[in-house]
DSSP file (Angstrom, degrees, kcal/mol; ACC not computed):
  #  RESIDUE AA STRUCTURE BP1 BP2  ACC     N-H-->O    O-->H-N    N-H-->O    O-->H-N    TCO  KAPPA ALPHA  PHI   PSI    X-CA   Y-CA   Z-CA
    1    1 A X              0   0    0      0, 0.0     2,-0.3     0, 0.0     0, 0.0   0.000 360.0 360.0 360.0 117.7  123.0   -5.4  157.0
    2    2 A X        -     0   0    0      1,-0.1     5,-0.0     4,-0.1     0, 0.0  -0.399 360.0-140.2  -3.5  90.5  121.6   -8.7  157.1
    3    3 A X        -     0   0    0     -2,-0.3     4,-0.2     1,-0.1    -1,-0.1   0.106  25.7-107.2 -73.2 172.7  122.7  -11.5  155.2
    4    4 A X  S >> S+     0   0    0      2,-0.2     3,-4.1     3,-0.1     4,-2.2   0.995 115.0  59.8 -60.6 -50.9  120.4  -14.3  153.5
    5    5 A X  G >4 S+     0   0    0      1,-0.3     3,-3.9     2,-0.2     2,-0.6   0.811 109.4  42.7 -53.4 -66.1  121.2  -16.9  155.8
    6    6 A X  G 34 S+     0   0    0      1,-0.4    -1,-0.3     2,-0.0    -2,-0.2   0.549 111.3  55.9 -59.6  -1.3  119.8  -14.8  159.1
    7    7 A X  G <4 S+     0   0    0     -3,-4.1    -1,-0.4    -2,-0.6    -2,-0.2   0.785  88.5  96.5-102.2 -12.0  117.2  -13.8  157.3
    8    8 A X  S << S-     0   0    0     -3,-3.9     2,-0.1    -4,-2.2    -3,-0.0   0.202  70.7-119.0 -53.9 163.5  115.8  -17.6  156.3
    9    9 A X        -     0   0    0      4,-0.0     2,-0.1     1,-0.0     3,-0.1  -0.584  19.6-114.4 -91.1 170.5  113.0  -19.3  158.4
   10   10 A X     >  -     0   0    0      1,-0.1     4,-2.3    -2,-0.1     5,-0.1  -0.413  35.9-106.5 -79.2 171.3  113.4  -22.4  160.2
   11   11 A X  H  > S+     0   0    0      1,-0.2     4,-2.9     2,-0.2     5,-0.5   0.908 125.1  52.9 -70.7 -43.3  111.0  -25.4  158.7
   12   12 A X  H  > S+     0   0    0      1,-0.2     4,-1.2     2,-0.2    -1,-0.2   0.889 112.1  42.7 -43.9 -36.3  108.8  -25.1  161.6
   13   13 A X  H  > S+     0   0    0      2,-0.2     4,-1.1     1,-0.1    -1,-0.2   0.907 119.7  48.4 -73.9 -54.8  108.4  -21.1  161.0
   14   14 A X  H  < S+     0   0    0     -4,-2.3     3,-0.2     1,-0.2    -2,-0.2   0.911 106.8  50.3 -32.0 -64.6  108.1  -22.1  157.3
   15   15 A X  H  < S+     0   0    0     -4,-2.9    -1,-0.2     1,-0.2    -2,-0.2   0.856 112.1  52.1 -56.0 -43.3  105.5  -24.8  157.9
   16   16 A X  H  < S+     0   0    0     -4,-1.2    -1,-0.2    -5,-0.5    -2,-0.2   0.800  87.7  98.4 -49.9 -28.8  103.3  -22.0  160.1
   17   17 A X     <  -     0   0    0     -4,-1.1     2,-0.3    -3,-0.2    -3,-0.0  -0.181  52.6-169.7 -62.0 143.4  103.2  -19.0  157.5
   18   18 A X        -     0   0    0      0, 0.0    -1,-0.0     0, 0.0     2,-0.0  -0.831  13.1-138.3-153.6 134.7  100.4  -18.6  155.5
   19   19 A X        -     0   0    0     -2,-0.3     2,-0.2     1,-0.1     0, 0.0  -0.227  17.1-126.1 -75.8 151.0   99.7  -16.5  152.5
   20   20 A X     >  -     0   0    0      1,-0.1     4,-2.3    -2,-0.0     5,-0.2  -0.559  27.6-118.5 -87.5 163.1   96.5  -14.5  151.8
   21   21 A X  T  4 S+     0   0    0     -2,-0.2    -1,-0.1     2,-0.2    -2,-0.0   0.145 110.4  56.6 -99.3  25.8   94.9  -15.1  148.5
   22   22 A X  T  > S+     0   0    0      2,-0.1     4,-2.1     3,-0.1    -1,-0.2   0.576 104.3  54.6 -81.9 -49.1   95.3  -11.7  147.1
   23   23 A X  H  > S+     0   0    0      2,-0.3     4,-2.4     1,-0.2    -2,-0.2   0.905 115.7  36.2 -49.6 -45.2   98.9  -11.9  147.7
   24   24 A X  H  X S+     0   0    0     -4,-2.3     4,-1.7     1,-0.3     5,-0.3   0.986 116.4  51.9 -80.8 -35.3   99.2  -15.5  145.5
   25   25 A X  H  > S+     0   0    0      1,-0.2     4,-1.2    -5,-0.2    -1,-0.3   0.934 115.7  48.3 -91.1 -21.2   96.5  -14.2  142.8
   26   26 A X  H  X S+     0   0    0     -4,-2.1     4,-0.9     2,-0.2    -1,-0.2   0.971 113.7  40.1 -57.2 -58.5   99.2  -10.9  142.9
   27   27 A X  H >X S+     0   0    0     -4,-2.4     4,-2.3     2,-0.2     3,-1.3   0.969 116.0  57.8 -52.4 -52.6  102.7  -12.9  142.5
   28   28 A X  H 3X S+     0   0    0     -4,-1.7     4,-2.0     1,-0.3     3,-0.4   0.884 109.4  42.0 -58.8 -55.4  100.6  -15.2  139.8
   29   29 A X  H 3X S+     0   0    0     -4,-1.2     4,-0.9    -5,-0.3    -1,-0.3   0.673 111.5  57.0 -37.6 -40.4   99.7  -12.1  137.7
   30   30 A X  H <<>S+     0   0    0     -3,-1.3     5,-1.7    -4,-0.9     6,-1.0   0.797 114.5  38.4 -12.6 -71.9  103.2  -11.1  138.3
   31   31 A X  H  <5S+     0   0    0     -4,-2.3    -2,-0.3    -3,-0.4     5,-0.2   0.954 112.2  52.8 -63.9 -54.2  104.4  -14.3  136.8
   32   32 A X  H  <5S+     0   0    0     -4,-2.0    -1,-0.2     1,-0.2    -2,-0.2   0.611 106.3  55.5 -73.8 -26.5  102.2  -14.6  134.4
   33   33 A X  T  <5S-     0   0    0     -4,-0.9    -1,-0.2    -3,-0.3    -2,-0.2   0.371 110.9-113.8  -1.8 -58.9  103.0  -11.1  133.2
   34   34 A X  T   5S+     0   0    0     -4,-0.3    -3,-0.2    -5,-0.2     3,-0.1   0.902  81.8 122.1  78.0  27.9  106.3  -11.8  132.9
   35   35 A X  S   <S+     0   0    0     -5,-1.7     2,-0.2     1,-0.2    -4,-0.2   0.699  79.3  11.0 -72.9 -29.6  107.3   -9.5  135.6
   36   36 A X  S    S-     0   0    0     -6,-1.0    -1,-0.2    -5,-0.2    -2,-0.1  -0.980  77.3-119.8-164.2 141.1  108.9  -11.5  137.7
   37   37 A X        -     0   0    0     -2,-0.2     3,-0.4    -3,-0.1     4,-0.3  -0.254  26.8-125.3 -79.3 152.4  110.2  -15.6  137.4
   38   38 A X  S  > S+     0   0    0      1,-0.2     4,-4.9     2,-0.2     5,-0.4   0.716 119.0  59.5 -83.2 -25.0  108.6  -18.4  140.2
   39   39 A X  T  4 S+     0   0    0      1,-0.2     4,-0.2     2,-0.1    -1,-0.2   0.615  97.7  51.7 -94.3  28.5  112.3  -18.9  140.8
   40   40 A X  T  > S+     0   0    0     -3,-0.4     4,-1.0     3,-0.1    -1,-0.2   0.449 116.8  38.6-103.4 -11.7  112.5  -15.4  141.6
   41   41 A X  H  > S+     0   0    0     -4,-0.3     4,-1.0     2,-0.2    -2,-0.1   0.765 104.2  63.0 -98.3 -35.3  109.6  -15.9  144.3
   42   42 A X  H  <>S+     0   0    0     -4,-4.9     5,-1.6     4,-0.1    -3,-0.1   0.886 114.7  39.7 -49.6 -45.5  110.6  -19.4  145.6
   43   43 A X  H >45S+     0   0    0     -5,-0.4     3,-1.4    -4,-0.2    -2,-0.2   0.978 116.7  49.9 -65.4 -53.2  114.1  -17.3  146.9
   44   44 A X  H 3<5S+     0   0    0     -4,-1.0    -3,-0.2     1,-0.3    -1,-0.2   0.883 132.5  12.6 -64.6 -20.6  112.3  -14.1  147.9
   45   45 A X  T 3<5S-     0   0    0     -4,-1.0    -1,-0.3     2,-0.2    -2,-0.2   0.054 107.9-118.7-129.3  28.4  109.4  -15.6  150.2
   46   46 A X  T < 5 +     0   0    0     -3,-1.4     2,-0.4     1,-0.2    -3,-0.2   0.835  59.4 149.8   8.2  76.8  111.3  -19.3  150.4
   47   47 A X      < -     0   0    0     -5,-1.6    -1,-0.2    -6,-0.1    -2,-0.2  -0.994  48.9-110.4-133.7 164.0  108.8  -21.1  148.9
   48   48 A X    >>  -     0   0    0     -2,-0.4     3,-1.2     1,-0.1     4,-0.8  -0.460  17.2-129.0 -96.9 159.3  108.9  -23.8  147.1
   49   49 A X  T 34 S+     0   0    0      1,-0.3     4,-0.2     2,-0.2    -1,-0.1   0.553 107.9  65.1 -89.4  20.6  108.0  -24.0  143.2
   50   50 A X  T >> S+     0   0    0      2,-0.2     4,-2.2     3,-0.1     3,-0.6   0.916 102.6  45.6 -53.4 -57.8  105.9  -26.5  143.8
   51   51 A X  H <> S+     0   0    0     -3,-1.2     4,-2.2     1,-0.3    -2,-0.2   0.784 104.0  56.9 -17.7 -71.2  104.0  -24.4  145.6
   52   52 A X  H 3< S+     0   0    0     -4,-0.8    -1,-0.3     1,-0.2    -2,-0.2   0.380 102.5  67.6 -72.3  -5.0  103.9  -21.6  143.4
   53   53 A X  H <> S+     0   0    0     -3,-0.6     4,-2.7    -5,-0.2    -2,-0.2   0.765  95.9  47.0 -39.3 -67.8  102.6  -24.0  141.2
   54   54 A X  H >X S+     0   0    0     -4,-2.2     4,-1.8     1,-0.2     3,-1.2   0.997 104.1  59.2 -51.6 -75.3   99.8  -24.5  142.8
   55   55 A X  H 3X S+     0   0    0     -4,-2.2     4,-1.1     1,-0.3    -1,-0.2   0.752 107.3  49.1 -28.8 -36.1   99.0  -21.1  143.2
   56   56 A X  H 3> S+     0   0    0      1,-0.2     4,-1.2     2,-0.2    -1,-0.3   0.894 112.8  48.2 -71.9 -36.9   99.1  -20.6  139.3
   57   57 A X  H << S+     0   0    0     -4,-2.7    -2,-0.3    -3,-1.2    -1,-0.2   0.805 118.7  41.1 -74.3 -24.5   96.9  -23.7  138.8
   58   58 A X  H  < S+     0   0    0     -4,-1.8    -1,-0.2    -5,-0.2    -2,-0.2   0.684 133.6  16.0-116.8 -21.2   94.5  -22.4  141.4
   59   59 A X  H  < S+     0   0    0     -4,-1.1     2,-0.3    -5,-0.3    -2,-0.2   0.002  94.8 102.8-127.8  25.9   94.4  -18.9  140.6
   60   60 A X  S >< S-     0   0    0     -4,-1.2     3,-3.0   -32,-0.1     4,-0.4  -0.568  77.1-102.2-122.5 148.1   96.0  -18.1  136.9
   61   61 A X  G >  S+     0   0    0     -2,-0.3     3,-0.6     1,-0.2     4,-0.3   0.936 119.2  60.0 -68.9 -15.0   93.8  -17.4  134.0
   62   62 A X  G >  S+     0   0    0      1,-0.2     3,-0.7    -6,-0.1    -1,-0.2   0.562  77.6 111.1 -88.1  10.8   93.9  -20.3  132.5
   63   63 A X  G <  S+     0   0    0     -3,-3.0    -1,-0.2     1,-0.3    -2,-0.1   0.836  83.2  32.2 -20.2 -62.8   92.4  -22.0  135.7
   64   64 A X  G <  S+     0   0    0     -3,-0.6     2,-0.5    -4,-0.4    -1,-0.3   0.611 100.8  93.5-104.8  13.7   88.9  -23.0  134.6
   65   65 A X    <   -     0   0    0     -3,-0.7    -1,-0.1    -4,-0.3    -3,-0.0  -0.683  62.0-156.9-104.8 156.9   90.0  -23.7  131.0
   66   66 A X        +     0   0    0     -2,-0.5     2,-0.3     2,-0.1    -1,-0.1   0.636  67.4  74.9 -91.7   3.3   91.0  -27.3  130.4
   67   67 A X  S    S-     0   0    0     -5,-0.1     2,-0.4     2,-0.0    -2,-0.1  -0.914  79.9-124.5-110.9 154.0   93.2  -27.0  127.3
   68   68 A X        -     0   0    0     -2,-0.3     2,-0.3     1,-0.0    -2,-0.1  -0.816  17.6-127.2 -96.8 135.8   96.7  -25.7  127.6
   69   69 A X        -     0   0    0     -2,-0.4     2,-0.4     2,-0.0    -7,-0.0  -0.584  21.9-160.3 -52.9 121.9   98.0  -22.5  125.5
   70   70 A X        -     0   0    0     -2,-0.3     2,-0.3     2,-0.0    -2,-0.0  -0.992   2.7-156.1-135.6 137.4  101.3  -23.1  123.5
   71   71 A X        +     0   0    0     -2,-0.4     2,-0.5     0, 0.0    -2,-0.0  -0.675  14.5 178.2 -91.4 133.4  103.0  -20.3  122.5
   72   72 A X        -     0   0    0     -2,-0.3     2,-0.2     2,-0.0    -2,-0.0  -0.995  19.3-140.3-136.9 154.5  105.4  -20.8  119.4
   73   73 A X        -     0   0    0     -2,-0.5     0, 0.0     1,-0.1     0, 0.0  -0.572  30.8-101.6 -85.7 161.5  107.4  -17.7  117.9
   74   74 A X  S  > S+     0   0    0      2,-0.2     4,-1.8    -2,-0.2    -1,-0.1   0.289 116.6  64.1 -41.6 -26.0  107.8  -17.3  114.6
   75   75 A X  H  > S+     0   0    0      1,-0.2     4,-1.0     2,-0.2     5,-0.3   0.894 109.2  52.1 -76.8 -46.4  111.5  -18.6  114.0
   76   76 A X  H  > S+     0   0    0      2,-0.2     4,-0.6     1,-0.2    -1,-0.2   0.719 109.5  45.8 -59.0 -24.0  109.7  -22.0  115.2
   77   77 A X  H  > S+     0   0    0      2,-0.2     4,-3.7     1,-0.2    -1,-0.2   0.944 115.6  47.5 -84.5 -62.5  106.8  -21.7  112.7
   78   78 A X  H  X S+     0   0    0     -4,-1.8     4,-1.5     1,-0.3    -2,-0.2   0.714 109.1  51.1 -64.6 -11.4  109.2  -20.9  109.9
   79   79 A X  H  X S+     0   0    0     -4,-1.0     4,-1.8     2,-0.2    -1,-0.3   0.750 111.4  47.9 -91.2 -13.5  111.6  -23.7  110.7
   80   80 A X  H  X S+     0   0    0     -4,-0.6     4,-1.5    -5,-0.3     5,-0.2   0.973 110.1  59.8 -84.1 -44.4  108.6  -26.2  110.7
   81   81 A X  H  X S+     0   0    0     -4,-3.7     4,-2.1     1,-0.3     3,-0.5   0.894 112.7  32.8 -33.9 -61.2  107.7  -24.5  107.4
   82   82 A X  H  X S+     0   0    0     -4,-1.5     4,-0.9     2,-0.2    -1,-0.3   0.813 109.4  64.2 -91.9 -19.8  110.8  -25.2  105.6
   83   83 A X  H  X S+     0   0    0     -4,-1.8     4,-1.7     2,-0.2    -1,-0.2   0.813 116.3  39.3 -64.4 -13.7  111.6  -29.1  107.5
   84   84 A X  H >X S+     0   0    0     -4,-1.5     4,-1.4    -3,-0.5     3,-0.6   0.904 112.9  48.8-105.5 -46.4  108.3  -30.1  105.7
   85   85 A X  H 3X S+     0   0    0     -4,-2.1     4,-0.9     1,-0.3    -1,-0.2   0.664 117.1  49.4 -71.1  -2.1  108.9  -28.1  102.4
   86   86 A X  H 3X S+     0   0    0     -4,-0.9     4,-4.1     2,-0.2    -1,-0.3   0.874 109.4  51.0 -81.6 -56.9  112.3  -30.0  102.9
   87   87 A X  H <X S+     0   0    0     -4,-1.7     4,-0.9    -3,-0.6    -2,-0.2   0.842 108.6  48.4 -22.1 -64.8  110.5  -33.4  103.5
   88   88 A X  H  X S+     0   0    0     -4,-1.4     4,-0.8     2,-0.2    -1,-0.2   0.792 111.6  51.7 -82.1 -22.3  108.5  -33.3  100.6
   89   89 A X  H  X S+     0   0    0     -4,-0.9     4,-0.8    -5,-0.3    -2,-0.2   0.901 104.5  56.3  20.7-102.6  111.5  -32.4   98.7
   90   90 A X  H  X S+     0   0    0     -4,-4.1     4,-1.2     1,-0.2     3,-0.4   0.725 111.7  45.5 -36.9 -37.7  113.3  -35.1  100.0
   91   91 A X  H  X S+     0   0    0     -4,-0.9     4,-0.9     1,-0.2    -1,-0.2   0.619 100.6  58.7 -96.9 -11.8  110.6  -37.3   98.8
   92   92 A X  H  X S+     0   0    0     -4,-0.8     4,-1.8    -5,-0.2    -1,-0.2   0.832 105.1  53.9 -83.3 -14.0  110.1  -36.2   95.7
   93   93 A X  H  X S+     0   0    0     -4,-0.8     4,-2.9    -3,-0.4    -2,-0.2   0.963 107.4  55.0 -76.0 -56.0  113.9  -37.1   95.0
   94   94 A X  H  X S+     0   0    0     -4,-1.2     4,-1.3     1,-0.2    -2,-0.2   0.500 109.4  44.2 -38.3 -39.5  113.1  -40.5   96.3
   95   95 A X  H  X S+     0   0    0     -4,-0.9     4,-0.5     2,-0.2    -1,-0.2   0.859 112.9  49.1 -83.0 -36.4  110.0  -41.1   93.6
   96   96 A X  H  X S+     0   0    0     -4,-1.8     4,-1.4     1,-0.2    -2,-0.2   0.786 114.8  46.9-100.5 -13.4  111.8  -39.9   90.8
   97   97 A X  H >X S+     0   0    0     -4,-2.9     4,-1.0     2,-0.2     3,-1.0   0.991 116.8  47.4 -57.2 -54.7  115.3  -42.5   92.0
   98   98 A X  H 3X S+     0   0    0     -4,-1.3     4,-1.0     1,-0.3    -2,-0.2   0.594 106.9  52.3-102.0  20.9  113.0  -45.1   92.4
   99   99 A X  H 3X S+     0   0    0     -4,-0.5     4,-2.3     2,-0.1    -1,-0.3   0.861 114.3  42.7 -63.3 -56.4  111.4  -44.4   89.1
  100  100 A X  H <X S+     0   0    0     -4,-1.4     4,-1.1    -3,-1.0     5,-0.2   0.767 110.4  59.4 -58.3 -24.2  115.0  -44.5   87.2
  101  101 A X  H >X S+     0   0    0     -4,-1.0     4,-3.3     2,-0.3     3,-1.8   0.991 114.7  37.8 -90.7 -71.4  116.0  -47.8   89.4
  102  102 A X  H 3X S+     0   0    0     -4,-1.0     4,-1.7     1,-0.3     5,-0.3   0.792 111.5  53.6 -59.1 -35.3  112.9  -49.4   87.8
  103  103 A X  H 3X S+     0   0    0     -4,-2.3     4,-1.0     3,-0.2    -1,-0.3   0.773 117.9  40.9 -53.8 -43.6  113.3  -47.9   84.4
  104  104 A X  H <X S+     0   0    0     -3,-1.8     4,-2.5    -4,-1.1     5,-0.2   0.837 110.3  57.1 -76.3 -42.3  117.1  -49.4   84.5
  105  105 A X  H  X S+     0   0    0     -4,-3.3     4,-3.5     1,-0.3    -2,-0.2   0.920 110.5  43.4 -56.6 -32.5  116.0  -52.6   86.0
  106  106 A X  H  X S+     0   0    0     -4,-1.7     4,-1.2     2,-0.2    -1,-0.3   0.815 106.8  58.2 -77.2 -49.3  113.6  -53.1   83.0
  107  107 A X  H  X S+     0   0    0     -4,-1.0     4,-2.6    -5,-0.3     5,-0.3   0.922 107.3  55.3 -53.3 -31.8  116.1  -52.1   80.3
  108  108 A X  H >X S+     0   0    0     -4,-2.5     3,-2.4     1,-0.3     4,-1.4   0.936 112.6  36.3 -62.7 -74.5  118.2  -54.9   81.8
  109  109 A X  H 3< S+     0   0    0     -4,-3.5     4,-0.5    -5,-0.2    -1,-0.3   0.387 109.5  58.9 -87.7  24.5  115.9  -57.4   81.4
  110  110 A X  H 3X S+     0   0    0     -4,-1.2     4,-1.1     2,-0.1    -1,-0.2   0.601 114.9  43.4 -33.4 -50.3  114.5  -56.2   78.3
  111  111 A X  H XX S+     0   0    0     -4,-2.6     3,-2.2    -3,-2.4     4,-1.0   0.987 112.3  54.1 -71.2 -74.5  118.3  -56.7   77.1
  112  112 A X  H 3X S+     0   0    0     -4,-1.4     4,-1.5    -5,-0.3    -1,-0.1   0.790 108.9  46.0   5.9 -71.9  118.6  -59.8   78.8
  113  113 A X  H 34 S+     0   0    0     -4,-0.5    -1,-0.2    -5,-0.2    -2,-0.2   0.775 116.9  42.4 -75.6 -26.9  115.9  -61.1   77.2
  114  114 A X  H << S+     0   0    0     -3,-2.2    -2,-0.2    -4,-1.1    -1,-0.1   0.911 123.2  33.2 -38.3 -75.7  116.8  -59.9   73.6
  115  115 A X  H  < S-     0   0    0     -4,-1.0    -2,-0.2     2,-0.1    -3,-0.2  -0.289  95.6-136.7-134.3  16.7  120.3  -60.6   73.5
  116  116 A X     <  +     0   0    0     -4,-1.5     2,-0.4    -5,-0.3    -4,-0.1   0.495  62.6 128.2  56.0  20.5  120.3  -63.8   75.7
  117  117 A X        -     0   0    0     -6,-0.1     2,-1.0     2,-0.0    -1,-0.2  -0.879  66.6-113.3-115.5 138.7  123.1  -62.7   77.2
  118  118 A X        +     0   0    0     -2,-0.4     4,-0.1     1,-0.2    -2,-0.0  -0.468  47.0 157.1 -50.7  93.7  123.5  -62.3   81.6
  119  119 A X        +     0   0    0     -2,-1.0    -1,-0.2     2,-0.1     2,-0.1   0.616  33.6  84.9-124.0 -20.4  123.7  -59.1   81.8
  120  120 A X  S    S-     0   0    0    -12,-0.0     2,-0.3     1,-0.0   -15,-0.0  -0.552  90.1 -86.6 -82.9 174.2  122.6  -58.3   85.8
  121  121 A X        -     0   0    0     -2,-0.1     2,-0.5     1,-0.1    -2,-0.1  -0.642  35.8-139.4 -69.4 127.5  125.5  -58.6   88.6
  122  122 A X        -     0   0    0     -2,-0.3     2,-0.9    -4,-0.1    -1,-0.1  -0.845  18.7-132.2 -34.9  90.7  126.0  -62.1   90.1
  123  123 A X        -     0   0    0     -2,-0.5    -2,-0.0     1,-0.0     0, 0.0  -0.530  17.4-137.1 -68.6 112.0  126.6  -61.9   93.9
  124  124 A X        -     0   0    0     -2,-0.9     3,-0.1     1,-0.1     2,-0.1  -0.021  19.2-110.1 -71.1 175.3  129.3  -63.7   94.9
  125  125 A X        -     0   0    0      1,-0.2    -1,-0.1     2,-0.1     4,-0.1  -0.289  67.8 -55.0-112.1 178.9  129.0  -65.9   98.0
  126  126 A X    >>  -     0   0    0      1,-0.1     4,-1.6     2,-0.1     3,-0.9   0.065  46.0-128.8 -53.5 156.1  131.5  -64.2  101.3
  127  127 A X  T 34 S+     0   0    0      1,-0.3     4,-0.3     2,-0.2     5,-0.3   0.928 107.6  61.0 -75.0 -31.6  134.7  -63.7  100.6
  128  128 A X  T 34 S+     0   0    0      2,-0.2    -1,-0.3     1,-0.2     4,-0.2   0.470 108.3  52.2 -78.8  10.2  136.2  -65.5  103.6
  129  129 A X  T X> S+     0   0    0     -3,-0.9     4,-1.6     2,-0.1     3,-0.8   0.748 113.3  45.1-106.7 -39.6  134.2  -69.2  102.0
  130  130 A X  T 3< S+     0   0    0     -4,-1.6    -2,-0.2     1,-0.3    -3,-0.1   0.448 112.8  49.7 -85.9   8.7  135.7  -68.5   98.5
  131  131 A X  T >> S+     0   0    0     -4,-0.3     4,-2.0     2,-0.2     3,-0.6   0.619 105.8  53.0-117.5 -39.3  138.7  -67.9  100.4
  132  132 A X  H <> S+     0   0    0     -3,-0.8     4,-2.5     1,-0.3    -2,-0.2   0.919 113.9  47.7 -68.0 -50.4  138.2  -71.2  102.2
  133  133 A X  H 3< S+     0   0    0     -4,-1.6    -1,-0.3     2,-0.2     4,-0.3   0.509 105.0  53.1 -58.3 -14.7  137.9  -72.8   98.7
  134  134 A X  H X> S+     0   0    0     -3,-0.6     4,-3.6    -5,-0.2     3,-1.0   0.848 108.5  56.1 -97.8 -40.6  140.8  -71.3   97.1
  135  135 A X  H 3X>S+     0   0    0     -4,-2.0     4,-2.5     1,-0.2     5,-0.6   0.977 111.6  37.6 -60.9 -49.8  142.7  -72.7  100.1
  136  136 A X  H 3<5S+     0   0    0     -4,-2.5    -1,-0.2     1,-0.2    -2,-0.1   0.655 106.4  65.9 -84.8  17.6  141.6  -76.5   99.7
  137  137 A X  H <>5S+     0   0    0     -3,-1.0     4,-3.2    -4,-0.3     5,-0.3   0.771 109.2  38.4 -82.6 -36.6  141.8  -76.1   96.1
  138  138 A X  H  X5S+     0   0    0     -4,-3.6     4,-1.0     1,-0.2    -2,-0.2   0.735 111.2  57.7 -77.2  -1.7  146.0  -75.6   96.9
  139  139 A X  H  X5S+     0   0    0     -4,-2.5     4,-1.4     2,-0.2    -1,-0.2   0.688 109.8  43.2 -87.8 -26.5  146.1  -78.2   99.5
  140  140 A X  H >><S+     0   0    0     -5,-0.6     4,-1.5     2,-0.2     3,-0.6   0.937 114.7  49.7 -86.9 -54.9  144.8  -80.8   97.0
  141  141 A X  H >X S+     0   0    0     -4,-3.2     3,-3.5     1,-0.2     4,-1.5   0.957 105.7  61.6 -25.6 -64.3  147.2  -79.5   94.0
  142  142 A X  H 3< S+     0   0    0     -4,-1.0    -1,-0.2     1,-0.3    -2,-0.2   0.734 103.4  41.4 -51.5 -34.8  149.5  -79.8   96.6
  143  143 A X  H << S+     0   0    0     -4,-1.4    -1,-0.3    -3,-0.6    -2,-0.2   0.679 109.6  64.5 -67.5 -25.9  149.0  -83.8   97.1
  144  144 A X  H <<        0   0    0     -3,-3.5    -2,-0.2    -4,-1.5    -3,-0.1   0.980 360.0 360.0 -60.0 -61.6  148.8  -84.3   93.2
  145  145 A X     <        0   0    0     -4,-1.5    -1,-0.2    -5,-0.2    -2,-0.2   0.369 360.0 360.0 -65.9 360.0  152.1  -83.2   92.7
């Protein structure tokens, strides 16, 4: 029995060969079908899938129309169904925080304004400059004394 390698072509043999176009509109139907893979056709008649490429584009039913079909299963349909029912979700959580945020922020200075007293957080400046300050406050003690 033959092996692959002795049965492969040279490129020259390759380069000669030429297919009828009943044979590609057959394999393409065949592919298209779902009978058979293009990398099951590149190995059997070593060609390349460029090639068989062509052959789809040139003979395949979707030939002379100029939009492409995309197939999605169902699991895909239903997972895009629930990432947006997820989304909007997500965003409804998002109006009703920055509802509360404002609702607090307005009690504050409501209070504020009432009771005259500071009531929102004071950001303090980095820690390593108040750190910087606590140091030349002891260096200067340190000279009083």
């Amino acid at each position: 029995m033959a092996n692959l390698n002795q049965l492969k072509l040279s490129v020259s043999e390759r380069q000669r060969r030429r297919f009828s176009d009943s044979f590609k509109l057959q394999k393409v139907r065949e592919i298209e079908t779902g009978q058979t893979k293009v990398s099951e056709i590149c190995s059997q008649y070593q060609v390349t899938s460029t090639a068989i490429y062509r052959w789809i584009d040139k003979f395949g039913i979707m030939k002379d129309k100029k939009e492409r079909l995309v197939v999605e299963s169902e699991s895909d349909t239903r997972q895009l169904i629930e990432l947006k029912k997820r989304l909007s979700e997500l965003e409804r959580i998002i109006g009703q925080k920055q509802i509360q945020i404002d609702f607090q922020n307005k009690m504050i200075e409501l209070a504020e304004e009432t009771y005259g007293v500071d009531i929102k957080k004071k950001f303090l400046p980095h820690r390593s400059i108040l750190l910087g300050e606590q140091k030349r406050v002891n260096m200067q003690s340190q000279f009083f004394l």
